[in-house]
TORFI-461562 format. One record per residue (C-alpha): x negated, y negated, z negated. Coordinates in steps of 0.2 Angstrom, whole numbers, padded with zeros to 4 digits, always signed. Layout:
// residues N
XYZ...
//
This chain:
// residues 659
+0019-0095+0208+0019-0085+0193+0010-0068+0196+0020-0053+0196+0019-0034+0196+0023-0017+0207+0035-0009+0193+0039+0002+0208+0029+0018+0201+0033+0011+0182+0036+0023+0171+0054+0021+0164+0059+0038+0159+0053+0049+0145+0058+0067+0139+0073+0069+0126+0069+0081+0115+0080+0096+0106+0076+0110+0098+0076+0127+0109+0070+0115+0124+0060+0124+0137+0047+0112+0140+0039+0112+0161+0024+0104+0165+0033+0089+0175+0039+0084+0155+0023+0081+0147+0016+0072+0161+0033+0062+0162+0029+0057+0142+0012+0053+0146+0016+0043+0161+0029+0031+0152+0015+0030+0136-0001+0026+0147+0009+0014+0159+0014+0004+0144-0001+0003+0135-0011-0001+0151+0003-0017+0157+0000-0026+0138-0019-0023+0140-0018-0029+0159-0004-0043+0155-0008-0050+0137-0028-0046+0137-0042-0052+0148-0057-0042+0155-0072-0038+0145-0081-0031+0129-0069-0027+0113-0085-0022+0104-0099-0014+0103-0109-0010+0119-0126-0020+0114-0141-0017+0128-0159-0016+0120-0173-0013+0129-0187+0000+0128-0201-0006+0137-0213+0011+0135-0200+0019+0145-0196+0006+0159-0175+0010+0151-0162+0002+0142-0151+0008+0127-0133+0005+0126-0124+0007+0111-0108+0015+0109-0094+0001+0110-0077-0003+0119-0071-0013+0131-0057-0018+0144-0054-0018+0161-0044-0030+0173-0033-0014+0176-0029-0013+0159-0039+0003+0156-0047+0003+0139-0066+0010+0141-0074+0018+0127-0092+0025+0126-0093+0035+0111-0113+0037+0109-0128+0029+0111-0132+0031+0130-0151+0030+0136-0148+0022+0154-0163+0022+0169-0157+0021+0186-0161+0004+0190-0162+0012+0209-0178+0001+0214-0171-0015+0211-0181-0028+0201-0165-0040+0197-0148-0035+0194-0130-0033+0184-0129-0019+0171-0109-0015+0171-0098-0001+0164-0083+0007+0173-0070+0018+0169-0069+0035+0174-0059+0052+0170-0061+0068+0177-0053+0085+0175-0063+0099+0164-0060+0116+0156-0054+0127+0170-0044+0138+0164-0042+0151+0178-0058+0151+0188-0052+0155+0206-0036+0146+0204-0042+0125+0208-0029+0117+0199-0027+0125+0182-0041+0114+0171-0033+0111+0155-0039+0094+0150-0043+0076+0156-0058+0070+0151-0063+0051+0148-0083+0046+0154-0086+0030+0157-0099+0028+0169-0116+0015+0168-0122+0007+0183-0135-0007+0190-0132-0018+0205-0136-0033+0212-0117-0038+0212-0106-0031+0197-0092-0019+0205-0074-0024+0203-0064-0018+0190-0080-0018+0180-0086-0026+0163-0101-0036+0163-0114-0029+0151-0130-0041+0152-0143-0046+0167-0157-0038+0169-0175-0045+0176-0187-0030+0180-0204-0036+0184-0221-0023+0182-0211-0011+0171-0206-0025+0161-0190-0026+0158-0181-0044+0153-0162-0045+0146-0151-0060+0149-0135-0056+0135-0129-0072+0137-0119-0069+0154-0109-0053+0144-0091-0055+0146-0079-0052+0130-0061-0049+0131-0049-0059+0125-0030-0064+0124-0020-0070+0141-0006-0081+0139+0008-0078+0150+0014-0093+0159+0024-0100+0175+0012-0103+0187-0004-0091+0192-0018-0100+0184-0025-0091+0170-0021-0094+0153-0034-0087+0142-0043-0087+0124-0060-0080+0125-0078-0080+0114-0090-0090+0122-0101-0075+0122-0118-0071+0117-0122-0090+0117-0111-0096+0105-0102-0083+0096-0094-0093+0088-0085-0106+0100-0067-0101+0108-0064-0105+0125-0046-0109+0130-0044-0112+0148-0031-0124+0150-0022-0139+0135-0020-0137+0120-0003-0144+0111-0005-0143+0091+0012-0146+0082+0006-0145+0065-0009-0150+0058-0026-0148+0063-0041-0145+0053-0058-0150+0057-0075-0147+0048-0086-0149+0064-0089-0161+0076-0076-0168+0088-0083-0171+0107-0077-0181+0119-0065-0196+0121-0051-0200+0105-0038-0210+0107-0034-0215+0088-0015-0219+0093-0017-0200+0094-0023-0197+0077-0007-0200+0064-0013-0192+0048-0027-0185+0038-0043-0195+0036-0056-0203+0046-0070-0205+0038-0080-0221+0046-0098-0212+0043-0091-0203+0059-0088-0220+0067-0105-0230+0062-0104-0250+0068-0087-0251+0069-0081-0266+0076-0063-0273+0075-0061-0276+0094-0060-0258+0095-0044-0259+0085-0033-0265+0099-0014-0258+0092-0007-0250+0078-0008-0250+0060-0022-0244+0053-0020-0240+0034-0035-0239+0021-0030-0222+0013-0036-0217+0031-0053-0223+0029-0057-0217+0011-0075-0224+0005-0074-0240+0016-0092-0249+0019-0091-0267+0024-0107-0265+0034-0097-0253+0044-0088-0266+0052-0101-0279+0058-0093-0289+0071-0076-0296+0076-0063-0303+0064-0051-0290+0051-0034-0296+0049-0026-0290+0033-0009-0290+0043-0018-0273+0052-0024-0266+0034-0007-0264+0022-0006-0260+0006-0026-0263+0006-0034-0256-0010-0050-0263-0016-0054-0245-0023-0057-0241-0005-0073-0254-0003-0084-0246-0013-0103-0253-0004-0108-0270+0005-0101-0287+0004-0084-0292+0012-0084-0311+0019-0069-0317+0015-0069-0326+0035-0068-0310+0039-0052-0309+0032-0042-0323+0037-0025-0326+0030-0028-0314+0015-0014-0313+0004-0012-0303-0013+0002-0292-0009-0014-0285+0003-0021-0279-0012-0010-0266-0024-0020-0256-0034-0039-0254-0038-0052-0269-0047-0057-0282-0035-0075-0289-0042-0076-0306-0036-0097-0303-0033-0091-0291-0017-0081-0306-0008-0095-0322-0008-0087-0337-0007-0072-0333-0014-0057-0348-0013-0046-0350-0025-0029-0345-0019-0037-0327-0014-0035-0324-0031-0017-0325-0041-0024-0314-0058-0029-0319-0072-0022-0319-0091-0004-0318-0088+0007-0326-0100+0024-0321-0103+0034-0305-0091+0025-0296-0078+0036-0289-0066+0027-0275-0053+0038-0270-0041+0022-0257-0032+0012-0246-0044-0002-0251-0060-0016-0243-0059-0029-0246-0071-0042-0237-0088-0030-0241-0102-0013-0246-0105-0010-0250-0121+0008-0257-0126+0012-0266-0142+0020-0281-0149+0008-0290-0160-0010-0283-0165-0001-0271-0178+0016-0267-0171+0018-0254-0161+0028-0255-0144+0038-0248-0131+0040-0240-0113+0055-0240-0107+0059-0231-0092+0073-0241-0088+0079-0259-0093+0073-0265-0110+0081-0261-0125+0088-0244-0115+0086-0231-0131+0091-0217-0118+0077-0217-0106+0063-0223-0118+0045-0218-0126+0037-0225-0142+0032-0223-0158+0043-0221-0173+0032-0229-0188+0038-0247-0179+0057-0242-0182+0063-0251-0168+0079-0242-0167+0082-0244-0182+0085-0224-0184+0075-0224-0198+0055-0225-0201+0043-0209-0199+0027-0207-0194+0029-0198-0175+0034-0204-0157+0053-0201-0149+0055-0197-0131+0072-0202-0127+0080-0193-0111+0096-0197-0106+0101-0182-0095+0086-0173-0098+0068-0173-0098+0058-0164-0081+0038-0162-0084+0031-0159-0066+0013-0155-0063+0006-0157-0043+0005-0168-0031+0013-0177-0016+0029-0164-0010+0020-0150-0018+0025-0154-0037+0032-0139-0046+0043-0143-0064+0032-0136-0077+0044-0139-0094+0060-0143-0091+0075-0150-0107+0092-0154-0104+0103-0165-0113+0110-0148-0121+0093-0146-0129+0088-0129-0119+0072-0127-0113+0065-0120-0098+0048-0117-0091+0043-0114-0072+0058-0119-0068+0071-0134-0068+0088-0124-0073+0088-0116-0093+0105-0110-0089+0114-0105-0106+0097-0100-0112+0090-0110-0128+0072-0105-0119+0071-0099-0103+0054-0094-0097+0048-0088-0076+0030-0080-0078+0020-0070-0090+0016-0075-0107+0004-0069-0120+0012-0069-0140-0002-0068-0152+0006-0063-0169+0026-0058-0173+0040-0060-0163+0055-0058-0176+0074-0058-0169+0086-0060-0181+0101-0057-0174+0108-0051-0155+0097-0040-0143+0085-0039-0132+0093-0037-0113+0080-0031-0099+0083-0028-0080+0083-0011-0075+0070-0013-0063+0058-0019-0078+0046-0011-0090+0040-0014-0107+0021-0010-0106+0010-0007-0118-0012-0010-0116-0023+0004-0117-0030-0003-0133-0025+0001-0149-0022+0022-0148-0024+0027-0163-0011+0037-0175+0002+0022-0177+0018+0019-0168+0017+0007-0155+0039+0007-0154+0049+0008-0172+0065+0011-0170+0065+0015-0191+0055+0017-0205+0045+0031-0199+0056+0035-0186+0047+0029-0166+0036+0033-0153+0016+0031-0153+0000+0036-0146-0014+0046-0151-0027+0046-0140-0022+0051-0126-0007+0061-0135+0013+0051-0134+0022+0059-0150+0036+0053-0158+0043+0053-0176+0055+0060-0184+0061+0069-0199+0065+0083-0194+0080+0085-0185+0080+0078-0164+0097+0076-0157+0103+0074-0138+0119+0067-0135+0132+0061-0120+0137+0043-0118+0153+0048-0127+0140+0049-0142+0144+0068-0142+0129+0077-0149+0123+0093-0134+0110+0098-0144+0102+0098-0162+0083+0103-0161+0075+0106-0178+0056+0106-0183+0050+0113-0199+0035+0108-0206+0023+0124-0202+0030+0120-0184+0045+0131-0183+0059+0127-0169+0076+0129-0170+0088+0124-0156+0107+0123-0161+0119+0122-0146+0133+0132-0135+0133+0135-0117+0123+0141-0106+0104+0134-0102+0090+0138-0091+0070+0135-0091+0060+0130-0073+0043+0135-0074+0032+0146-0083+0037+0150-0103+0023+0154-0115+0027+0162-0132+0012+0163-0145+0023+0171-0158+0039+0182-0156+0054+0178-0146+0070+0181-0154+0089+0182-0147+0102+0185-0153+0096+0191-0169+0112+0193-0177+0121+0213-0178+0134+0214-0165+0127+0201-0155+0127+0200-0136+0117+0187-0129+0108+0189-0113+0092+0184-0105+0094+0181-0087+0077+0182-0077+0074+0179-0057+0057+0189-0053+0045+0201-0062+0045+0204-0081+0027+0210-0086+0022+0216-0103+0005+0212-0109-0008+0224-0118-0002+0221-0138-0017+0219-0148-0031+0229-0144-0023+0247-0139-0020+0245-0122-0003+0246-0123+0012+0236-0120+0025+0240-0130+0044+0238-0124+0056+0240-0139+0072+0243-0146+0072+0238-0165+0081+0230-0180+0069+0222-0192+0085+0219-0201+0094+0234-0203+0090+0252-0204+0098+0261-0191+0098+0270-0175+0094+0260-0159+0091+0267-0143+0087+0259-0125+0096+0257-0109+0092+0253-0092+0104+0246-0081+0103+0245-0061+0116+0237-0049+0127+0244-0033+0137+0236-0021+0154+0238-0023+0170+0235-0014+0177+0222-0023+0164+0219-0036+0148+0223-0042+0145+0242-0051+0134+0243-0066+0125+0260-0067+0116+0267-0081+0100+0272-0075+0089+0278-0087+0096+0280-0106+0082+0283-0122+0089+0290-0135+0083+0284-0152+0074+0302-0155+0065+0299-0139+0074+0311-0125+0076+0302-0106+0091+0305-0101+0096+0298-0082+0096+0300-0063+0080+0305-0054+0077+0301-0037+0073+0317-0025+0072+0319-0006+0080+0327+0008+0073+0348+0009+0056+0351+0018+0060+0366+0030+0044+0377+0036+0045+0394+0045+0031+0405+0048+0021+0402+0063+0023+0382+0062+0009+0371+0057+0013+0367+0038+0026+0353+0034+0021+0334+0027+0032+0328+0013+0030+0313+0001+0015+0304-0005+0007+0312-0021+0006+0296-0030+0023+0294-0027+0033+0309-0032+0031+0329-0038+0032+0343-0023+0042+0361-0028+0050+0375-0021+0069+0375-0020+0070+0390-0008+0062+0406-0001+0069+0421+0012+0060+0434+0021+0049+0449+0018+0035+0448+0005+0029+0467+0011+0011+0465+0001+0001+0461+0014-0004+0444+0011+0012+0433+0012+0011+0418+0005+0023+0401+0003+0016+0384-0006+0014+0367-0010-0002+0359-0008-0008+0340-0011-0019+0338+0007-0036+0327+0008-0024+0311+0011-0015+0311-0003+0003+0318+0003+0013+0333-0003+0012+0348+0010+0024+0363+0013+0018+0380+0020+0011+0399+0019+0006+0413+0027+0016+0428+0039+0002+0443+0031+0000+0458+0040+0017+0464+0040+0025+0452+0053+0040+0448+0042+0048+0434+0047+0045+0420+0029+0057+0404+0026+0052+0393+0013+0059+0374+0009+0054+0362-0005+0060+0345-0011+0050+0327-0019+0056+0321-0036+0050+0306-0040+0053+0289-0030+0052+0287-0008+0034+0286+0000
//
């Protein structure tokens, strides 16, 4: 019976997330649970027990201990065991022969709150090293150790790797493993194997074949030294099987051609064949290849049906041979017809003979009926390299031209001129035309006109023109007209509205609008910051006409929210003689009264403290009222009461902007 699991406890719910969520403890360990569960069934269910890697064991003998190298490894519980470092292990507990083994192990650390017992924040995974006479379940096999007069011997070969488990219907294990230490190399399948393609083998094959077993591929007989023929009980055993055929392979019993079809003499290539071995042979036994009478002694007379033929030859298998050479007389050349003689469709010969009576020319004709497919390959993996229909199109890589007069799949490299005449040239849009990194020096690598294209110049793309650059819709409606003269200049023709992302840097001077009367804006999002011109240190904002002698002053406007719409309001205005005309901001009135500490107004970097108001009795006796700038940089309003006792009132404003 199949083994099964306890999905009792089995994780089968995780958290749904949303955003505002308040998360409790039970939902982290709820996602963990369904996480960890899984991941430790498909190590449990579809791996074995054992090291993944890493985790050698070296001795050091000076020191009567062992090192063990960080690694990974699996347990049968599933748990995946990781020792991160190099570990220096000596607690052999007095015993001189034992199991080296490595378990998992987690605990709790980083306590959070130290009185309160469960609150450590973190699980911890430590694998822990042992030693024992019997390795501990649930434990992976490291090495054997041998201890002897503080000498310490390894025996690696008994490590354990892990490796896959099939799952199956009954409980036998079906498992896939190294076979160890020993031979690293060697997978271990416990149970059959069932191969339903085909199967590959450069090594050596132990144990007991059954040839009626073996149905393709090829056996070569060095691996089967001394056949004999008794051994070949059934079946058919074809030569292609057994490429480079000794003779004194087989040196008993009695070969009957009628177990060896299609037998081809290229496939004895050593020894000397008796022809009594060979009872009843016949020559349709032998199809292809040159038999030389000195490898079959005692050769009769009818085992051999070639010669000099006179007159037709009819071959209904294949001719193999050096040369072929086909002609009529010692002079006159021939023909190879691919069908019945005198069939001109499906033929190939050489013209100078005239045998077509087409007319004589010194060249050979292919005649193709349907069309002509040249397929390069072998067995069913051939693959049509040049392909002609009986339309004259050609394709090649592939056995369809379509409507194409050439049709080519693949790359191709073009040393020299391509010239098209008439039509176009169609790509995919998914394609590229691509151009190599050689070649960048000032030329165009794409004219489009004399002159007129697009190059590279080191590592510069320019383009040419003369002049004038023009941007148009797919109406063919030009949107803009960009014009270059030839110390540079750029002029930009176009109506409409257009805006610039990014960061715009102007050498020389910006112009807009330049014509009297004009009204065009320049719309900015964000700072605008002047720069020092020249070297005065001083950035100049202007209001000038280079091309008019008139007065021009300067206006700056602000913006309030109003009900409907927005309100414009002239802030600050400079007349052209220089006078500042506008509002200025000033505060709410500071109030100070004798007898109370002295009144903090605005910051001095900020605005301008002054009096807007006094009252009381000044009788001469030292009664003051001012404004003072204090060590921390604000505006301060007070005074003095004097001698006299009058009662002093004194209030003062900020001018300038708010704190």
């Amino acid at each position: 019976m199949a083994k099964t699991t306890d999905f009792t406890n089995f994780g089968n719910e995780r958290p749904n997330y949303f955003a505002g969520q308040y998360l409790l403890e039970d939902d982290f360990e709820i996602q963990h649970k369904y996480l960890s569960d899984r991941q430790r069934y498909h190590n449990q269910s579809l791996h074995i027990s054992g090291i993944i890697e890493g985790l050698e064991v070296a001795v050091i003998q000076d020191t009567k201990s062992v090192q063990i190298k960080s690694g990974s490894a699996i347990n049968s519980s599933g748990d995946l065991i990781i020792l991160k470092e190099n570990i220096t292990f000596s607690d052999f507990k007095n015993l001189t022969d034992g199991v080296l083994y490595i378990q998992y192990a987690q605990g709790k650390q980083v306590q959070q709150q130290k009185d309160v017992p469960d609150s450590y924040t973190r699980w911890i995974e430590k694998p822990i090293l042992g030693f024992s006479t019997t390795i501990p379940e649930n434990s992976v096999n490291l090495g054997k150790l041998t201890i002897a007069q503080n000498t310490i011997t390894l025996d690696a070969n008994v490590r354990e790797y892990s490796g896959l488990s099939l799952p199956n219907s009954n409980s036998k294990a079906l498992t896939l493993r190294s076979g160890g230490n020993a031979t690293p190399n060697l997978a271990v399948l416990t149970g059959s194997l069932k191969i339903d393609g085909d199967l590959t083998v450069t090594g050596t094959i132990s144990g007991t074949i059954d040839t009626k077993n073996i149905t393709s591929g090829i056996l070569n007989v060095d691996r089967i030294a001394n056949l004999s023929t008794d051994k070949i009980t059934s079946g058919t055993l074809n030569v292609d099987r057994i490429p480079n055929l000794s003779t004194d392979k087989i040196t008993s019993g009695t070969l009957n051609v009628d177990r060896i079809p299609n037998l081809s003499t290229d496939k004895i290539t050593s020894g000397t064949l008796n022809v009594e071995r060979i009872p009843n042979l016949s020559t349709d036994k032998i199809t292809s290849g040159t038999l030389n009478v000195e490898r079959i002694p005692n050769l009769s007379a009818n085992k051999i049906t070639s010669g000099t033929i006179v007159g037709d030859l009819t071959v209904n298998g294949n001719i193999t041979g050096k040369n072929l050479s086909i002609s009529a007389d010692g002079s006159k050349r021939g023909a190879l017809f691919l069908a019945s003689i005198g069939d001109y469709n499906h033929v190939l010969y050489n013209n100078l003979s005239n045998i077509d009576n087409e007319g004589v020319w010194d060249g050979a004709k292919w005649n193709v009926f349907n069309g002509l497919n040249i397929r390069v390959g072998s067995g069913s993996s051939k693959s049509t390299a040049l392909y002609i229909n009986n339309t004259g199109n050609v394709a090649i890589g592939i056995n369809n031209p379509g409507d194409y007069k050439l049709n080519v799949q693949g790359n191709q490299l073009l040393q020299g001129s391509l010239t098209i005449q008439e039509g176009k040239v169609s790509l995919d849009g998914s394609q590229q035309i691509i151009f190599s990194d050689n070649g960048t020096t000032n030329q165009l690598k794409l004219q489009l006109w004399s002159g007129y294209g697009l190059g590279i110049n080191g590592s510069t793309l320019f383009y040419t023109a003369n002049g004038n650059h023009s941007w148009r819709d797919n109406q063919n409606t030009e949107r803009m007209l960009l014009s270059t003269a030839v110390d540079g200049g750029l002029t930009v023709k176009g109506t409409g509205s257009s805006s610039f992302a990014g960061n715009l840097t102007v050498t020389g001077s910006l112009s807009v609008g330049v014509s009297v009367n004009s009204t065009t804006n320049i719309d900015l999002s964000g700072h605008v910051q002047l720069k020092e011109y020249g070297l005065k240190n001083i950035a100049f904002l202007q209001a000038r006409d280079d091309s008019s002698n008139r007065d021009i002053g300067l206006r700056i406007r602000t913006q309030t929210q109003g009900s409907t719409q927005r309100n414009l309001v002239d802030a600050v205005t400079i007349t052209p003689s220089g006078e500042i005309q506008g509002k200025i901001w000033y505060s709410d009135e500071y109030v100070w009264k004798n007898g109370q500490t002295d009144v903090k107004m605005g910051h001095s970097s900020k605005c301008v403290a002054f009096l807007t108001y006094t009252q009381g009795k000044f009788a001469g006796s030292g009664e003051q009222v001012f404004t003072y700038i204090g060590s921390d940089g604000y505006w301060y309003l007070g005074g003095k009461q004097g001698s006299g006792g009058a009662d002093i009132v004194a209030k003062a404003r900020c001018i300038g902007s708010p704190s």
